[in-house]
C-alpha positions in Angstrom: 5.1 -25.7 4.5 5.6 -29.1 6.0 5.0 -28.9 10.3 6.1 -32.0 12.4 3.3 -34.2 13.8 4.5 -33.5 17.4 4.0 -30.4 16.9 0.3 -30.2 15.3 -0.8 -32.8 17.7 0.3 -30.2 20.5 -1.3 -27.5 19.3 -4.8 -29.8 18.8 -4.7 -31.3 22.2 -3.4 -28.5 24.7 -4.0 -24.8 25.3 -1.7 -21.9 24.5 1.3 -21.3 27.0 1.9 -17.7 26.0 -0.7 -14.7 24.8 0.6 -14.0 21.3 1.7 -10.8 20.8 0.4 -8.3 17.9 2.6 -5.6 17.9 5.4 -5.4 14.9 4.6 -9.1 14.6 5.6 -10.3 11.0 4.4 -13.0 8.8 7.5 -15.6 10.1 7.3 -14.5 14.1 3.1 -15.3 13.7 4.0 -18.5 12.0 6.9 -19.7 14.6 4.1 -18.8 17.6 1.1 -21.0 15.5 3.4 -23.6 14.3 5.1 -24.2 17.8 1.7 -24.0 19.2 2.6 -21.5 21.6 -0.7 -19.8 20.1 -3.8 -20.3 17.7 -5.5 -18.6 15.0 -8.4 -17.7 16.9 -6.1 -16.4 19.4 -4.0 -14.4 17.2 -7.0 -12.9 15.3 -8.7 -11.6 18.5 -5.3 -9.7 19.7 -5.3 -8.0 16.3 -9.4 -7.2 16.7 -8.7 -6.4 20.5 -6.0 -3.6 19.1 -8.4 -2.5 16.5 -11.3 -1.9 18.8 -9.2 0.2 22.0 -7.3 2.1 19.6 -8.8 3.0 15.9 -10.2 5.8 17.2 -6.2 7.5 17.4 -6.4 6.9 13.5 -9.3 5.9 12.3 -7.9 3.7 9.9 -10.2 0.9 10.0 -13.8 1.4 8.2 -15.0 -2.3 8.4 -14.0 -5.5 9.7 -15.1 -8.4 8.5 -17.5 -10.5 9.5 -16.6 -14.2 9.7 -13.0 -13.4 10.5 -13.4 -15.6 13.6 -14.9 -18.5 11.5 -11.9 -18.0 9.0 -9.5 -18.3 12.1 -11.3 -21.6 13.6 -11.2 -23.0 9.9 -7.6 -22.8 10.0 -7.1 -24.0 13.9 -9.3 -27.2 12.4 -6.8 -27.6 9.5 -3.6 -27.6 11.9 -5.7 -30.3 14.4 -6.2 -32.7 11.3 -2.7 -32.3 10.6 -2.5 -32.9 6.6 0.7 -31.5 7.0 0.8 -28.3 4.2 -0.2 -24.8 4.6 0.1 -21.8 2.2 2.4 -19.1 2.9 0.2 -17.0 4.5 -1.8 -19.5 6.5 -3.4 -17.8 9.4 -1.9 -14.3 8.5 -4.7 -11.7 9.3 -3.9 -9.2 6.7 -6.3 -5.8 5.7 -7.4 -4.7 2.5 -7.9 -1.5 1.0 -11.8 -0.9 0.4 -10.9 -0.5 -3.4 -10.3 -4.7 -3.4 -13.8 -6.8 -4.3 -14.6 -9.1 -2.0 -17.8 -11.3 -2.0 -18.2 -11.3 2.0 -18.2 -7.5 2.1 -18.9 -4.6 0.7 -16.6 -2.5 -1.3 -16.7 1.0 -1.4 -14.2 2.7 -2.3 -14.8 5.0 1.3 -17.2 6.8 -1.0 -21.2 7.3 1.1 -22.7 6.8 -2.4 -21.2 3.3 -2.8 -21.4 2.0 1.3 -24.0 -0.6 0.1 -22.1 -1.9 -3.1 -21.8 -5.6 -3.1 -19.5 -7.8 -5.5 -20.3 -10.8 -6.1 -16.8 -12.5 -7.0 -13.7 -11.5 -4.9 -11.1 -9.3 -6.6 -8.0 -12.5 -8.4 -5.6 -11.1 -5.5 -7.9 -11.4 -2.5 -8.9 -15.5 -4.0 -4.6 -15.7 -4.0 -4.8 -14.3 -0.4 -7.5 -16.6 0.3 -5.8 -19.8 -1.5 -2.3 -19.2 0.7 -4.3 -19.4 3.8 -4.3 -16.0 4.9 -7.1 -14.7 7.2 -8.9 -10.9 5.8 -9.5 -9.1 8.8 -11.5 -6.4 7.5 -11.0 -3.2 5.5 -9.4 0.2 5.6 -10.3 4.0 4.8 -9.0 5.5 1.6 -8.4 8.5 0.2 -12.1 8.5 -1.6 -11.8 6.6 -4.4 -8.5 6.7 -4.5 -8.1 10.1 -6.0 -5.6 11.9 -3.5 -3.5 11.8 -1.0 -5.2 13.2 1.6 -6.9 9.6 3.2 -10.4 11.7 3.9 -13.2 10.3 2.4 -17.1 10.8 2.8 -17.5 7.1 3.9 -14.6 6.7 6.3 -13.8 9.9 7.8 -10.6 11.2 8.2 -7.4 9.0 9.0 -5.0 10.3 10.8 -1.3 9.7 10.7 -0.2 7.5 14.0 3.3 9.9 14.2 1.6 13.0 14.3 -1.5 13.8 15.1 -2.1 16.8 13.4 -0.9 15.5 10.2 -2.5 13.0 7.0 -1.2 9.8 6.7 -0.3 10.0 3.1 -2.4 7.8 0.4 -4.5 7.5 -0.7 -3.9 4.0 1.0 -3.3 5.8 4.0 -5.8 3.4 5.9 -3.6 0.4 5.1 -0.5 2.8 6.3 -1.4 3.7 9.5 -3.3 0.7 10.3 0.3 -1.4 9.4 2.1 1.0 11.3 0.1 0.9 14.9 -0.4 -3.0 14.2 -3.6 -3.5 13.3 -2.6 -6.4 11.2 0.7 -7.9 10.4 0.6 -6.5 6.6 -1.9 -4.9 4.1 -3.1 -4.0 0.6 -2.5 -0.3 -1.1 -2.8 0.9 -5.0 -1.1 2.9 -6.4 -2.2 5.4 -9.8 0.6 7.9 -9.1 2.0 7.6 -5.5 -0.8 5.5 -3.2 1.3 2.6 -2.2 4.9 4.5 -1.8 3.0 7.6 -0.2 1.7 5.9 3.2 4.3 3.5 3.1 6.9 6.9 3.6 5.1 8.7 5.9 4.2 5.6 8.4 7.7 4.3 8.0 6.9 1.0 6.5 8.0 -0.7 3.3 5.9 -1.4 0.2 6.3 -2.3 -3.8 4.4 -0.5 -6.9 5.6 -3.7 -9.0 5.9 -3.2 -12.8 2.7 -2.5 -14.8 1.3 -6.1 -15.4 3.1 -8.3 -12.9 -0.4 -8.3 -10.9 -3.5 -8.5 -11.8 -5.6 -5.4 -11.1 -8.8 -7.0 -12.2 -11.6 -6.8 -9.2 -10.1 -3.1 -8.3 -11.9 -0.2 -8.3 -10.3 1.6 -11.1 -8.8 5.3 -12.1 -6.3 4.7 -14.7 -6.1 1.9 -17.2 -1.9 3.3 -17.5 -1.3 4.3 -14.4 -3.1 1.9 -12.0 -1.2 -1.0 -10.1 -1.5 -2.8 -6.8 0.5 -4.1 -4.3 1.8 -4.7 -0.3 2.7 -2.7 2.7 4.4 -4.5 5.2 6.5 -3.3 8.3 9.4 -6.0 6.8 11.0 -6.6 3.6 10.5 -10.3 4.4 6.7 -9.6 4.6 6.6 -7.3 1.3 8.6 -10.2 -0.7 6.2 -12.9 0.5 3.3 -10.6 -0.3 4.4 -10.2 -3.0 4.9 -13.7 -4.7 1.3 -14.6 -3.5 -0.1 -11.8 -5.2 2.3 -12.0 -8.7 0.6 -15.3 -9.5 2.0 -15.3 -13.3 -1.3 -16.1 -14.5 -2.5 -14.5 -17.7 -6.0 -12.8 -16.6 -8.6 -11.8 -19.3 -9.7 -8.9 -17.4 -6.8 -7.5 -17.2 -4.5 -8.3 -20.7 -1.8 -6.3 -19.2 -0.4 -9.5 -17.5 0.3 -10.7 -20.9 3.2 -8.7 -20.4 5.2 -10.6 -18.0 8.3 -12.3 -19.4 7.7 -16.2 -18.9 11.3 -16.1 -16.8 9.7 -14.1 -14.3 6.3 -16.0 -14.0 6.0 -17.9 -10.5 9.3 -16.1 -8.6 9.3 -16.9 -4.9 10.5 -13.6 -4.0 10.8 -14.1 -0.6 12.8 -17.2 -0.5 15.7 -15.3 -2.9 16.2 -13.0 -0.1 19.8 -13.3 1.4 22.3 -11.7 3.7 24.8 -9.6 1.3 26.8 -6.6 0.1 25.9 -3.4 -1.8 29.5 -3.5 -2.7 29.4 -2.6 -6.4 26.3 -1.5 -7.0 25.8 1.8 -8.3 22.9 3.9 -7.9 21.6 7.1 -9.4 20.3 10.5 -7.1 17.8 11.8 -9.1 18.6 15.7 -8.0 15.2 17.3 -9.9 13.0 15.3 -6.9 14.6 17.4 -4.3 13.9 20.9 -2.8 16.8 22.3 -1.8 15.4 25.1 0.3 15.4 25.0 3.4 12.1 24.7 5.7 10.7 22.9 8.6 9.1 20.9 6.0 12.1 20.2 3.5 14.9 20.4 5.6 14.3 16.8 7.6 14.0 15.2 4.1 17.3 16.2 2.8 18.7 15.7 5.9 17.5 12.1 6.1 18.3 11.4 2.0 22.1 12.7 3.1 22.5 10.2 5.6 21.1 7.7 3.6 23.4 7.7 0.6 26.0 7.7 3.1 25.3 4.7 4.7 24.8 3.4 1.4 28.5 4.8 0.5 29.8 3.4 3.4 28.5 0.0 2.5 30.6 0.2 -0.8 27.8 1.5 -3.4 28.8 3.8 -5.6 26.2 7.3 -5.5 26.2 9.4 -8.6 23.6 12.5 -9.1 21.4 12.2 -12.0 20.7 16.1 -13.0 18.8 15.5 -16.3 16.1 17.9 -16.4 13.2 15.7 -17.7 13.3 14.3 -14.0 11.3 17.3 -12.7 7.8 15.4 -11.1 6.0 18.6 -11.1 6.3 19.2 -14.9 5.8 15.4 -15.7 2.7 15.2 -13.9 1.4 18.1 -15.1 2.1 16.9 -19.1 1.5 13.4 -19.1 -0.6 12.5 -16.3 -3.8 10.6 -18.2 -6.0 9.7 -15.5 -8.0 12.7 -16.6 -8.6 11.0 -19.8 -9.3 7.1 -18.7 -11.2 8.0 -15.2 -14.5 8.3 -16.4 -14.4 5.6 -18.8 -12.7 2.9 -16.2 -14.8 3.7 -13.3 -18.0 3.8 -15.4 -16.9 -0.2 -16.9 -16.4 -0.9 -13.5 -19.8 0.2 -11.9 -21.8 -1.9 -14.7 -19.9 -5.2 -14.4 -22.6 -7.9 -14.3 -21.0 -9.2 -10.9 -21.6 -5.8 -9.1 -24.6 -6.1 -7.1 -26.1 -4.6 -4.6 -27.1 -0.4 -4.1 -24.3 1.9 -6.3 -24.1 4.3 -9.2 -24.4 2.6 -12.5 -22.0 5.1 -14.1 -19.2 8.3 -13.1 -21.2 10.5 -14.4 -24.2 9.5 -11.6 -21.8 9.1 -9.0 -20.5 12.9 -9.2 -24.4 14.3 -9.8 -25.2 13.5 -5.9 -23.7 14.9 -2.7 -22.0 12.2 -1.4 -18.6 12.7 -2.3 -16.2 15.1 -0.7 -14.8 18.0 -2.9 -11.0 19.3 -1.4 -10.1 22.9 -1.4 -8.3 22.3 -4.7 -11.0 20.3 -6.6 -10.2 17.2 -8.4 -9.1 19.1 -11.8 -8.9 16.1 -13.3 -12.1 14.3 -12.3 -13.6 17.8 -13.6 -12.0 17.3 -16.9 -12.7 13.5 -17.0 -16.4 14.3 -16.6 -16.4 16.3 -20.1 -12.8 14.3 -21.6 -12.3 10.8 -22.9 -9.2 9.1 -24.6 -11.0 9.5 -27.6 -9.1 12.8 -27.6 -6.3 13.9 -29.2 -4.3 15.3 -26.0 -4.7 11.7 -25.0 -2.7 10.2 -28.0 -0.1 13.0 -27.1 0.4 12.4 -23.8 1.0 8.4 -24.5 3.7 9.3 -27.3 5.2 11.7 -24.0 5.1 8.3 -21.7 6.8 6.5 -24.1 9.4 9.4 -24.5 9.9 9.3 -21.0 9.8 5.7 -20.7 13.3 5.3 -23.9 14.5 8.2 -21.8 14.7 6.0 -18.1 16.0 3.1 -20.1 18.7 5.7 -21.6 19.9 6.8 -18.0 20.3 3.5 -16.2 22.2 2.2 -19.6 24.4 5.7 -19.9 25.5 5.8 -16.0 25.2 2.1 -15.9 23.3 2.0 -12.8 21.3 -0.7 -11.3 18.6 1.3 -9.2 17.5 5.0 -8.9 17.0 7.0 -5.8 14.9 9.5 -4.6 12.6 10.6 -1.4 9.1 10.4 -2.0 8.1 13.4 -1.0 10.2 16.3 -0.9 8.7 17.8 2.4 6.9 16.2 5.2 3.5 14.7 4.7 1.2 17.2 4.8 -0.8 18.5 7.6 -4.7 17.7 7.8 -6.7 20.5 6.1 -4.4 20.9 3.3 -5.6 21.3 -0.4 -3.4 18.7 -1.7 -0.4 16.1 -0.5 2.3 18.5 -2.4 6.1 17.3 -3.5 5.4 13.7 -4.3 8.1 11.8 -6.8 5.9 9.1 -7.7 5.0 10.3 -11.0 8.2 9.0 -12.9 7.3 5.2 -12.0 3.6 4.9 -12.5 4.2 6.2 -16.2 6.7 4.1 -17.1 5.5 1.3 -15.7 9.1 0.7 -13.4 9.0 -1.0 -10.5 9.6 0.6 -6.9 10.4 -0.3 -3.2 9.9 2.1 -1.2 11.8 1.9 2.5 12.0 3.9 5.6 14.9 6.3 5.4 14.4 8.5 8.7 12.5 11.0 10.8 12.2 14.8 11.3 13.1 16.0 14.4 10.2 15.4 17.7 7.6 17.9 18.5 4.5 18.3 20.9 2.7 16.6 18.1 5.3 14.1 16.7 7.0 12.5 19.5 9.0 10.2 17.4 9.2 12.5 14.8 7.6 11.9 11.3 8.9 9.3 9.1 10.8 10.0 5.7 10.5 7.4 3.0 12.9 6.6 0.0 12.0 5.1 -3.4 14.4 2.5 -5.4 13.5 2.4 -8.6 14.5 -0.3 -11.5 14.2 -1.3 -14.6 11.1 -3.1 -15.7 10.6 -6.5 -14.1 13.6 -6.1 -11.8 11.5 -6.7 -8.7 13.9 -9.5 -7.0 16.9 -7.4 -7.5 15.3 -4.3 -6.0 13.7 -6.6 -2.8 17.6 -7.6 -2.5 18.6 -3.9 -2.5 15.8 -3.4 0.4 17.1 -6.1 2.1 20.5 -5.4 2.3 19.6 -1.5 3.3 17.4 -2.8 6.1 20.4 -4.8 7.4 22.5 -1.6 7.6 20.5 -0.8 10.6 16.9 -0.6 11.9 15.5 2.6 11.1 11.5 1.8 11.6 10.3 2.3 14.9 6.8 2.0 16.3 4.5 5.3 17.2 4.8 6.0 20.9 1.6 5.3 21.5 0.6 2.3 19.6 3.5 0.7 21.8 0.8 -0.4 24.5 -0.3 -3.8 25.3 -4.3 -4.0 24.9 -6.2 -6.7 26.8 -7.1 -9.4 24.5 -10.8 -10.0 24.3 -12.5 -13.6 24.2 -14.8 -12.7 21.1 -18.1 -14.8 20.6 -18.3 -12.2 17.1 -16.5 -10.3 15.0 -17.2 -6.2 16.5 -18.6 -3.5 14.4 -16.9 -0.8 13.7 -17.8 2.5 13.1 -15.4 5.1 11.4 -15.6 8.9 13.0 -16.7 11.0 9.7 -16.9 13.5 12.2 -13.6 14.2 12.0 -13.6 15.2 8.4 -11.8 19.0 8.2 -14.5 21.9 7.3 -12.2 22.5 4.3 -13.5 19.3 2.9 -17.4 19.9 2.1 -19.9 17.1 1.0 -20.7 18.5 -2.9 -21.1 18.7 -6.3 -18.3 19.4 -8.9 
């Protein structure tokens, strides 16, 4: 973007006139403060550390930071003093990263003990595209280990708690990224998703995020599960921030290590998503409530999400969409999960490629099968049945070849219901009940089967909160997916957009709503995540 040289010159030659302020600060609200010169990126970077250091330990979202994120910010304070004039879109953005992202200045580790020294040596395509728009990495977040639930516990990182209630997970497995977003640790971050991980915090943390359709974005430089499944994408307290994100990240380049972006239409190559974002009606549009991702009965844990999907379709109504249910019984997430699911089949095979990549250096397992042999890893009271199976199952077998005919099945099906009832999005809460409290097996009821099969495109937005409690103040936040057809990611951004108009539903956890005094940092703080925390129900084992 082009900056006026009265402007830059201000910013070179005199001091900021007002503390910039962190909290639910978005990508254009940090620009208007650096670009007025009412702050600077040094200054801006240190209010986000400053947060980060008082108040992780209410989450313990954050397992690194990184290193020369002060020299990053200086860079870019140098840059606006010589005043050439153009900046990327994220210039002096400090954004987080999932610890599944490859980054050559820190380690990446998937928040698994066995891979804390794990060095690559080339940064992941999306984090060089983060990097080329100017934006400033502050550090990393915990994960559900691996990636591989949606609990956001892990051997490496300790357990993260959700910043609504305390005694409950924050979804995931990018549940880091999640609660860090949502107590303002940064002003957006990076999730992926293999069957619910970027929708999953994004709903319980009420924030917005996009699972963009299967190629759009490279996942090349990602700590794989599923060659099918696996996507990647933002989480962003703003529809604004998700859209930007997301055209920084959806280069349209063609990347060899990952031939799935061959895929992407040449009219959808290069899309400023952001910029198409407008003021507007839902008048006319129709969408589809897929009924089989609900559970009717009524609970302390159900009841607040049917409550909050009610009042959402009829705000939606009332904004002149048309609502029809969709009671097709293929849509049933439990059954589809449990038929077509392959991770079980590709895990072993992706993660194995990925730990003897010539540009992995540094102290890790050279293959799955290692990895799972030591007892660094955390087993949940459930198991992993399908790391189990992975260990003994490839997609050299014939179940596999099944389950891909049932994905394309279920894929002709999708396209048949938004042709039949001529809709333009689908519907849905993410979860069917409350994210799950800590010390559960599992993060039961997710919906976000349907679209990491089918490859389909998903924003996911914040659609309400269950009533307050001792623990959950504010309540806990509901989420709601919009699903579209393939490639359709500017039209559902423009849905988002024009839902997030109706009304602001987001609001910030009670206590992450505190000014923090802003330290004058001469280096970047360690930080060291509480894996004291972990839940006895999770053990350190073998499988």
């Amino acid at each position: 973007m082009r900056i006026v040289e009265l402007l830059a010159a201000t910013l070179a030659l005199a001091p900021s006139t007002a503390a910039f302020d962190p909290l639910e600060a978005t990508i254009a609200s940090t620009h208007h403060d650096l670009y007025t010169g009412l702050t600077t990126c040094r200054e801006i970077v240190e209010s986000f550390i400053s947060r980060i250091e008082s108040l992780n330990n209410r989450t313990n979202a954050i397992i690194a930071l990184n290193p020369y994120a002060l020299e990053d910010a200086d860079d870019c304070d140098k840059k606006l003093a010589a005043n050439n004039g153009t900046y990327g879109r994220l210039f002096g953005i400090p954004i987080l990263l999932k610890d599944n992202f490859d980054t050559s200045f820190m380690p990446t580790t998937g928040a698994n003990a066995d891979m804390a020294h794990s060095q690559p040596t080339v940064d992941a395509p999306s984090v060089a595209a983060f990097k080329n728009a100017g934006a400033i990495i502050l550090g990393k977040t915990n994960l559900h280990e691996l990636a591989l639930e949606g609990i956001s516990v892990s051997s490496l990182g300790g357990q993260t708690i959700n910043p609504y209630d305390l005694m409950r997970t924050p979804g995931g497995s990018s549940g880091g990224t999640g609660a860090a977003i949502a107590a303002s640790f940064a002003v957006w971050g990076t999730g992926t998703d293999t069957v619910n991980s970027l929708r999953s915090p994004a709903s319980a943390n009420s924030l917005w995020s996009l699972r963009p359709t299967r190629g759009l974005i490279s996942r090349a430089g990602v700590i794989p599960i599923s060659y099918t499944q696996d996507t990647i994408g933002p989480i962003a307290r703003c529809v604004q921030d998700v859209a930007t994100a997301l055209t920084v990240m959806a280069e349209g380049k063609y990347d060899a290590d990952d031939n799935v972006t061959a895929l992407v239409p040449a009219g959808i190559k290069g899309t400023d998503y952001g910029s198409s974002l407008s003021a507007g009606s839902l008048k006319g549009l129709r969408f589809g409530l897929l009924e089989g991702f609900f559970n009717r009965t009524a609970s302390d844990e159900t009841t607040p999400v049917n409550d909050a999907m009610r009042m959402q379709v009829e705000k939606i109504r009332r904004a002149g969409a048309t609502v029809v249910p969709i009671n097709d019984t293929i849509y049933d997430a439990n059954k589809i999960i449990s038929a077509l699911d392959v991770q079980r089949y590709e895990y072993r095979e992706e993660l194995t490629k990925y730990l003897q990549k010539p540009l992995l250096s540094g102290i890790h397992p050279n293959s799955t099968e290692e990895l799972y042999a030591s007892d660094k890893f955390l087993v949940l009271p459930s198991g992993y049945e399908y790391v189990t199976t992975s260990l003994v199952s490839s997609t050299s077998n014939a179940s596999y070849d099944t389950a891909l005919a049932g994905i394309q099945n279920l894929t002709l099906a999708l396209q048949k219901t938004f042709v039949a009832s001529h809709l333009d999005a689908l519907i849905y809460p993410e979860q069917k009940n409350l994210v799950v409290k800590l010390g559960s097996p599992s993060q039961s009821g997710r919906n976000g089967i349907l679209a990491a099969l089918t490859g389909s495109p998903v924003v996911t937005v914040p659609a309400g909160f269950s009533p307050a409690t001792d623990t959950a103040p504010d309540g806990v936040p509901i989420g709601m997916e919009i699903l579209g057809r393939q490639w359709t990611e500017q039209k559902l951004l423009q849905i988002a957009y024009q839902i997030e108009q109706l009304g602001r539903v987001r609001k910030t956890p009670s206590w992450a709503r505190q000014r923090v005094n802003v330290r004058n940092y001469t280096s970047v703080p360690t930080i060291v995540p509480n894996v004291g925390n972990i839940p006895d129900e999770y053990p350190l084992g073998q499988l």
